[in-house]
Structures are given as structure tokens and as C-alpha cells.
PLY file of the C-alpha trace (Angstrom):
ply
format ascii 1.0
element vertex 280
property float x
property float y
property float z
element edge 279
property int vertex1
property int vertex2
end_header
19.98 -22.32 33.50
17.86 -22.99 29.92
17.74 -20.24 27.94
15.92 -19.72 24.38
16.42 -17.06 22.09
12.91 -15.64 20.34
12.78 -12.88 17.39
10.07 -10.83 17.11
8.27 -10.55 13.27
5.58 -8.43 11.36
4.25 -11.20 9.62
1.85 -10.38 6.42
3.31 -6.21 6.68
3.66 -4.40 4.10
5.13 -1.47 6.06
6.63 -1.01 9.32
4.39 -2.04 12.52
1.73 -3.15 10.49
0.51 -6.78 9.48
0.91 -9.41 12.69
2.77 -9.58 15.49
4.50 -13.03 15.41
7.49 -14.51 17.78
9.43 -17.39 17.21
11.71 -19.42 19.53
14.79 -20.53 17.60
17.04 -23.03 19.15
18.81 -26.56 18.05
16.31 -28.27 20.25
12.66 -27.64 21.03
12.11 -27.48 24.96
9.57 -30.07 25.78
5.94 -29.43 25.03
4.72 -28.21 28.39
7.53 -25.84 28.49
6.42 -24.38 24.95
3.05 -24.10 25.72
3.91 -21.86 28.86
6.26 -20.08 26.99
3.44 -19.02 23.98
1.33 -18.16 27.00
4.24 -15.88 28.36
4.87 -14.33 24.97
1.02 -13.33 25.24
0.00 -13.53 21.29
-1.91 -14.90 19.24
0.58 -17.70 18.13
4.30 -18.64 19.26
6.52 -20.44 16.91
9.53 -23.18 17.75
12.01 -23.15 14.57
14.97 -25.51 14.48
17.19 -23.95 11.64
19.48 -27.15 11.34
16.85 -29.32 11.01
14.14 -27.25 9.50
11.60 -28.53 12.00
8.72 -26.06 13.05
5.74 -26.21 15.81
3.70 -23.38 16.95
1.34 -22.60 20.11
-1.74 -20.50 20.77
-2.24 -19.29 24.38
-3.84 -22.21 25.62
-3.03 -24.60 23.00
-1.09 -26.42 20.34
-1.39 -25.96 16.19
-1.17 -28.38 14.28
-0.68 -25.94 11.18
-0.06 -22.20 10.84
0.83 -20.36 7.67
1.89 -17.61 9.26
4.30 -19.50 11.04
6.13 -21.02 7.85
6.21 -17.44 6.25
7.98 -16.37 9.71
10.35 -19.25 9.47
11.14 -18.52 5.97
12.20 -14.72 6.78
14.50 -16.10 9.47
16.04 -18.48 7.35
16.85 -15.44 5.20
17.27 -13.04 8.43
20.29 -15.76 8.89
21.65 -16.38 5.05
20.90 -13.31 2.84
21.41 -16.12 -0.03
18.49 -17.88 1.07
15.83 -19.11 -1.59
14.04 -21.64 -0.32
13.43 -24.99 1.77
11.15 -27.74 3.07
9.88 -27.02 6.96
8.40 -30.04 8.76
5.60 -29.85 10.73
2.93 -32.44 12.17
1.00 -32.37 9.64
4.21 -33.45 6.69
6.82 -30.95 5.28
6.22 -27.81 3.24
8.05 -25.61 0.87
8.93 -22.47 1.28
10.59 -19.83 -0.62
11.92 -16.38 -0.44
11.57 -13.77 -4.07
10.86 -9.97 -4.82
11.36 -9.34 -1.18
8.45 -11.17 0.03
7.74 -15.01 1.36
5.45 -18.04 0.32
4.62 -21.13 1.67
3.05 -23.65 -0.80
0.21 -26.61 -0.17
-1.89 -28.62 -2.11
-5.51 -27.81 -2.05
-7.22 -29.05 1.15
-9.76 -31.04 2.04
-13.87 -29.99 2.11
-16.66 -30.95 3.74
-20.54 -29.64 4.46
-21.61 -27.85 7.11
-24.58 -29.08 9.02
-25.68 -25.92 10.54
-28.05 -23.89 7.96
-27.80 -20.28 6.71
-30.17 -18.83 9.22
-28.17 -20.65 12.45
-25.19 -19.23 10.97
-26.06 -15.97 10.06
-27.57 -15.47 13.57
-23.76 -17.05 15.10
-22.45 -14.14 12.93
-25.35 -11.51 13.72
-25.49 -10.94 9.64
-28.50 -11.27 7.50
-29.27 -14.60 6.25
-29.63 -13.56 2.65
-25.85 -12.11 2.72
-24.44 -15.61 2.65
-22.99 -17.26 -0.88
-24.09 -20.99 -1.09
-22.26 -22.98 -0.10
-21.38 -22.94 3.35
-18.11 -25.88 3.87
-15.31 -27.25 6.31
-12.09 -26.39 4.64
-8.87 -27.80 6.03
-5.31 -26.92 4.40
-3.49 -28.02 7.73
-6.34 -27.06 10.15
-10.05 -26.77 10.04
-11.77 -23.31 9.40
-15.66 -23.04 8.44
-15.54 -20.72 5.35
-18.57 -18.46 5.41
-18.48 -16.02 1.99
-20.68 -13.12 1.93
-22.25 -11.43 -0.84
-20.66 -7.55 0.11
-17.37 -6.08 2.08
-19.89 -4.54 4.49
-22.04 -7.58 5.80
-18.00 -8.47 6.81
-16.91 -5.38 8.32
-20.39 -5.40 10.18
-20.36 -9.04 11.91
-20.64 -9.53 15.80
-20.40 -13.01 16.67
-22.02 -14.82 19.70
-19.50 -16.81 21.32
-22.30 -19.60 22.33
-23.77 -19.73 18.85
-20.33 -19.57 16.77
-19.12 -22.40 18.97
-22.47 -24.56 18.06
-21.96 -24.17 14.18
-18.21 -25.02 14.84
-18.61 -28.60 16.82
-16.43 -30.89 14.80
-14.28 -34.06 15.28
-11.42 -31.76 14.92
-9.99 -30.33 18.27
-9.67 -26.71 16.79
-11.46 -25.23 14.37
-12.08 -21.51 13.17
-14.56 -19.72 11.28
-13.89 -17.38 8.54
-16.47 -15.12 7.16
-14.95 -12.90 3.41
-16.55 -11.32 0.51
-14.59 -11.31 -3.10
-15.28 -8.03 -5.25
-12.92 -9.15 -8.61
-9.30 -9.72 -7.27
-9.90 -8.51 -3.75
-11.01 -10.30 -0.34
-11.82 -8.98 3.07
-11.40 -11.53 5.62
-12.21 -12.04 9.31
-11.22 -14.90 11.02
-12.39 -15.67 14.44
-12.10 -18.30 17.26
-15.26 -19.23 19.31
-15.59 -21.27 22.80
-19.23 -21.09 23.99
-17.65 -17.58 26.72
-15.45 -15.67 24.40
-14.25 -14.95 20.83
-11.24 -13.80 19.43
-9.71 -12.55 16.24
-6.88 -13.02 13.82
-5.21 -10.14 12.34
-3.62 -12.15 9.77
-4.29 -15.74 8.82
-2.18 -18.11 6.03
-4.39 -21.03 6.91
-7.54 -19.16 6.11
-5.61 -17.34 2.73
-5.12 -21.44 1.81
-8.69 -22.36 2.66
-10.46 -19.72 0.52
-8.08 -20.78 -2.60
-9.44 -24.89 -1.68
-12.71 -23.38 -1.29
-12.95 -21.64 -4.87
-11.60 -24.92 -6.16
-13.62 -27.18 -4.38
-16.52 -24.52 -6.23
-15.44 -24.86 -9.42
-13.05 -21.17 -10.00
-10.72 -22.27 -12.97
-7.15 -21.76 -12.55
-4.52 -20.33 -12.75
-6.22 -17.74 -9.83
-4.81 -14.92 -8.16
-5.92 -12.98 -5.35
-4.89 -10.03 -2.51
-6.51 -10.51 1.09
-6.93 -7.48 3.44
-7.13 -8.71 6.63
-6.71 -6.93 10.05
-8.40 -3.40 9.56
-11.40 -4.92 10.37
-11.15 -6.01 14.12
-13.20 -3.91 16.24
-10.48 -2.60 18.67
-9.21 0.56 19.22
-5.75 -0.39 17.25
-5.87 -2.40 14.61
-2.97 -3.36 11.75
-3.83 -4.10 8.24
-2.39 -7.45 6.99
-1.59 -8.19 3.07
-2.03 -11.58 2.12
-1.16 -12.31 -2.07
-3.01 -15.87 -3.25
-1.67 -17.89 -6.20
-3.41 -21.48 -7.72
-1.56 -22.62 -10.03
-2.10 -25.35 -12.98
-1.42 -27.68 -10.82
-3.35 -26.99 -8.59
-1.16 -26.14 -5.48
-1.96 -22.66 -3.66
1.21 -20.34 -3.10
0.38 -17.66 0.00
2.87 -14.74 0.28
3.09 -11.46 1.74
6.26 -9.19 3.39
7.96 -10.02 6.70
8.97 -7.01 9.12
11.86 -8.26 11.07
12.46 -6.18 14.48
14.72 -7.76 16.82
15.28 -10.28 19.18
15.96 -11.58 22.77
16.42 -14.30 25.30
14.16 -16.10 27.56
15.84 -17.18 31.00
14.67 -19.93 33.21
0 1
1 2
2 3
3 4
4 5
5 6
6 7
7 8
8 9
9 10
10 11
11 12
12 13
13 14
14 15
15 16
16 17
17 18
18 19
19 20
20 21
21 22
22 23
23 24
24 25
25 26
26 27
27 28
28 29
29 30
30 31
31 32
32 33
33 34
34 35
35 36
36 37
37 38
38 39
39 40
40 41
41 42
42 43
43 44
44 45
45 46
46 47
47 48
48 49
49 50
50 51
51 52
52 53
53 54
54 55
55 56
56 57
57 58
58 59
59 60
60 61
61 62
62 63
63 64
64 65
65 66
66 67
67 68
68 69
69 70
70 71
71 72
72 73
73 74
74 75
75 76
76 77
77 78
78 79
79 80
80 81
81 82
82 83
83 84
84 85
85 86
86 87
87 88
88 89
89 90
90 91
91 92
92 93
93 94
94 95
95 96
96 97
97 98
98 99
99 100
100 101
101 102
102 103
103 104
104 105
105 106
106 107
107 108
108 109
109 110
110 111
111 112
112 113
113 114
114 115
115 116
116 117
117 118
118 119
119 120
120 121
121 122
122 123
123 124
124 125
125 126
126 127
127 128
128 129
129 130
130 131
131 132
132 133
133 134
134 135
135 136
136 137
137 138
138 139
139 140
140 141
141 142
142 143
143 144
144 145
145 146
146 147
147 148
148 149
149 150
150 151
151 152
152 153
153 154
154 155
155 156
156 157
157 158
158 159
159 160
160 161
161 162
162 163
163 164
164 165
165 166
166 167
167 168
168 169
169 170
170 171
171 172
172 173
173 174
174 175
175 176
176 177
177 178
178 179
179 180
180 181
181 182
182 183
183 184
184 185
185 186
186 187
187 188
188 189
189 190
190 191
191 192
192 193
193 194
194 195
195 196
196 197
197 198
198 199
199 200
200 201
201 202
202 203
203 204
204 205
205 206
206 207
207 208
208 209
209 210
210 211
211 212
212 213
213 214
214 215
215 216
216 217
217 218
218 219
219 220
220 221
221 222
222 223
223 224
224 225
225 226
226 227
227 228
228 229
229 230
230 231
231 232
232 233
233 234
234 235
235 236
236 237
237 238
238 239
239 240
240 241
241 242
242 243
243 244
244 245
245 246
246 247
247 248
248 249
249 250
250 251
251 252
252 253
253 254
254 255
255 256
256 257
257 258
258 259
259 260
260 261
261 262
262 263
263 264
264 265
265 266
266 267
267 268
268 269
269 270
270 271
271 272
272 273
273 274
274 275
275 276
276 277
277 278
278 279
């Protein structure tokens, strides 16, 4: 009988049962893909992570489908590298998209990429502002297509509140989304000095859904301020997850770093609370 052995992690959580919920698989062999992909579904989050320690290889899962990139993955697989080896510093984690570093300091963890790739949106400010249901004098020229390991339309807003306040229409937010890519995200944020408020949703043309914590998007907005001339070295916190309209919610902390060179180092605290075994 297979059997697979998944920990459970605050990812992003800066105190107990706060920041995301976030489960990874660990085994010396992934099961095959179909078997992951109904195992994320099982799990029931938002993502589901496959971690080989030996060989440092990573994958991860929505509900319905497979990532090709999460941040919040790699910062999970970090604190279970150091969950496993209280001496560990830091390592390389392949994914499908090439290998990234990772590292482990001041009791928190950080994945680091270059800065991704941009490109410009062809739906204007008024089609996206009604997708979002804000005003169309709220959004910051410009509107672009960031990807750091997977595709998010970054959407920044002049104040916190034109954030907080957004509604979007599935059938619209899926329209200003239509890309080549075969999953892409949009993230709407406003920047007051060294702080963002982000909120990071997925659209099909029936439903939406939310992120409470996103590294990919943390990445994006650093390639987006270079990509808009911000001069480095940059830092910046992201408060993500307060925002959701549910009746709980969990505040995520997400720290930003661009460096001289140009690469983007995302950190925040892991939470680690147990684990179990899958039987099938």
C-alpha cells in the first residue's frame, strides 16, 4: 500500500495560525502526476507541494491544476530542510522552471530570483477598473504582465482603500487576463513609502478566488518597480491576507529585498505544526 508523508506549514506567519496554510508531500520519489494532482485536491488548499529532500527537487499543485512556480512553496521547502537539520543555511531547489536558492537567517526564509520578465497589457484602464469594480482614475500607469516563474497582471492603485474595496467580476477579470500563458493571476496593491497591500486573485469567466499569501506576486511587484525605473537597492514589507472578504481571514508578512544586482530576495517566518501520512 503507497503511503506519503505531508507536513502541514504557516507559510508567510509571523505568529501562530496566522499567514498561509501550506502542505507539502515529502518523500524520495514524487508519485506520478495524476496521483499529485488528486492528492492537492484531497488536501483541499490553495496549493500542495511535492519536496524530495535528497534531491532537492520541488513541484506544487492547485486544486485543479499544476504550477509551474510558487514562492511560497520554496519558502515551505526551505523551513523543512531546516525542520530536518537545525544546521541548515541554505540550498538550490529545482523546479520546472530551473533551480533556485534558498536560504534560512534571523529565523525567517528567502527564496531569491532574478527580476522577471514584462509585458503590456492590452486591456485599458476603464476595462480593468470595471473587472476590478474600482474607479478608473485609482489606477498608477502602467498597467503590465509580470512573470518571475508565473504570469500575474500587476494592477497598482493610487490608495490602500481602492484595494481593500475591490470586487471582481469573474467574467470580466478573466477577459483582461487571456494570455498565451495557461495560468495567470491578477494582482491589484497600493505602496504608501515602505509598505504594500496586496490582493491577489484568480479569475475563470464563473468564479474567483483569493490568495492569502503570494511569493510570486511579492517577486512581481519588485520586477515591476524595476521594469518602472525604482533605483536599487529597494526594500519593502507586504501585508497580504487581512484583506479577503471572508469571515476569517489571516494576515500574511511578506519582507522584499532588490539588491545591486538586481536579484529580488522574498522572506517572511514559517509556522511549522505537524505532520501525517496519506494511505492508499
Amino acid at each position: 500500500m503507497p503511503q506519503f508523508t505531508f507536513h502541514m506549514l504557516n507559510v508567510f506567519a509571523e505568529k501562530p495560525l496566522s499567514g498561509d496554510p501550506l502542505i507539502i508531500f515529502s518523500n524520495d520519489e514524487f508519485p506520478n502526476p495524476e496521483t499529485c494532482q488528486a492528492l492537492a485536491y484531497q488536501m483541499g488548499g490553495s496549493e500542495v507541494a511535492f519536496f524530495n529532500p535528497k534531491t532537492r527537487e520541488l513541484c506544487c499543485f492547485g486544486p485543479q491544476y499544476s504550477l509551474p512556480f510558487s514562492g511560497r512553496a520554496l519558502i515551505g521547502a526551505a523551513a523543512l530542510l531546516h525542520q530536518n537539520n537545525p544546521d541548515f543555511h541554505s540550498a538550490q531547489i529545482s523546479t520546472s522552471i530551473g533551480t533556485t536558492p534558498v536560504e534560512y537567517a534571523n529565523e525567517g526564509y528567502s527564496f531569491i530570483s532574478p527580476a522577471g520578465s514584462t509585458r503590456p497589457c492590452e486591456r485599458g484602464h476603464l476595462e480593468v477598473a470595471q473587472a476590478l469594480d474600482i474607479a478608473v482614475r485609482d489606477i498608477i500607469n502602467p498597467i503590465l504582465f509580470v512573470d518571475s516563474g508565473l504570469e500575474q497582471l500587476m494592477i497598482q492603485v493610487r490608495s490602500r482603500q481602492s484595494v481593500l474595496q475591490a470586487k471582481p467580476h469573474p467574467t470580466l477579470l478573466a477577459y483582461c487576463l487571456e494570455s498565451p500563458k495557461s495560468l495567470v493571476q491578477a494582482t491589484i496593491w497600493s505602496m504608501e513609502g515602505e509598505l504594500i497591500t496586496l490582493r491577489c486573485f484568480s479569475a475563470n469567466p464563473f468564479q474567483i478566488s483569493e490568495d492569502f499569501a503570494s511569493g510570486t506576486a511579492a517577486a512581481n511587484i519588485a520586477s515591476y518597480l524595476l521594469a518602472t525605473g525604482s533605483k536599487t537597492p529597494l526594500q519593502f514589507k507586504i501585508e497580504q491576507g487581512h484583506t479577503i472578504q471572508k469571515l476569517i481571514s489571516r494576515l500574511s508578512i511578506l519582507n522584499v529585498k532588490i539588491d545591486l544586482q538586481l536579484q529580488v530576495h522574498v522572506s517572511g517566518k514559517v509556522s511549522y505544526l505537524g505532520q501525517g501520512i496519506i494511505k492508499l
